[in-house]
N, C-alpha and C positions, 0 to 999 in steps of 0.2 A: 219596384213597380208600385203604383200607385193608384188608387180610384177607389168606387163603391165597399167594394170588399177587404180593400186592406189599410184603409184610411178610419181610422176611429172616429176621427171629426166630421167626416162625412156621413159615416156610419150615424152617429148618434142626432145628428141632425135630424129635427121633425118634415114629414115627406108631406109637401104642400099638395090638397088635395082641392084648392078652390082656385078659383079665375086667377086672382090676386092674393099672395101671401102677406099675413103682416109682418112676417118677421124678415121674411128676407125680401121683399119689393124693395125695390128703390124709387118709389114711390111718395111723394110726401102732397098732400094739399093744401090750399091757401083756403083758408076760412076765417072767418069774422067773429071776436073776440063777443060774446051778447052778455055777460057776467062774471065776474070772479065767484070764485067760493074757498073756503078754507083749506090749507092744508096745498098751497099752490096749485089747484086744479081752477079750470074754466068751463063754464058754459058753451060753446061754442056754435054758430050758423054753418054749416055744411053747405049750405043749396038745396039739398036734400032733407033737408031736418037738422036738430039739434042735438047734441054728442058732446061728453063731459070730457076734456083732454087734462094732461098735465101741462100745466106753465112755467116752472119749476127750472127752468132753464135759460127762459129771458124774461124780458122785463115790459109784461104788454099789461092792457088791461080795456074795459070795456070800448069798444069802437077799434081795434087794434086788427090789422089785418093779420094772420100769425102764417107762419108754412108750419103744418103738422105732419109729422113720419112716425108711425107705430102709437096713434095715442097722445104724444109726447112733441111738445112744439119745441121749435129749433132755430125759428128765428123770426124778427119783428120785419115785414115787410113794408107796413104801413102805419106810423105811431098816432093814431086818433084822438087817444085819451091825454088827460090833464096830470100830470103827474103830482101836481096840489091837491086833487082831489080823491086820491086815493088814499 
């Protein structure tokens, strides 16, 4: 038998208490690259405002359309930037 009560992995899992979870949404956004900074993180334009992601995973950089999931981008949708200039 299997489920809530006798599964560990379920059990230990954090119990989502908002609209959208970040951990387990499958969810991910396209937002626009507005700066790098050190240590592979970015800047990034939301629509909504500005929000510091991890880059760390591809290869974008300012003007860069990216898809973000959990924080953490995941892939270049749209390459803007010069890669001379970086």
């Amino acid at each position: 038998m299997t489920g809530a009560a006798t599964d560990p992995i379920r059990r230990a899992a954090p119990e989502c208490l908002e609209e959208v979870c970040v951990t387990c949404s499958d969810t991910a956004v396209a937002v626009t690259v507005v700066t790098m900074l050190d240590g592979d993180l970015a800047i990034v334009d939301t629509g909504a405002g500005r929000e510091e992601v991890s880059v760390a995973l591809v290869d974008a950089g300012p003007g860069d359309i990216i898809l973000v999931h959990a924080k953490e981008a995941i892939a270049v949708l749209r390459g803007d930037h010069d890669d001379a200039s970086r």
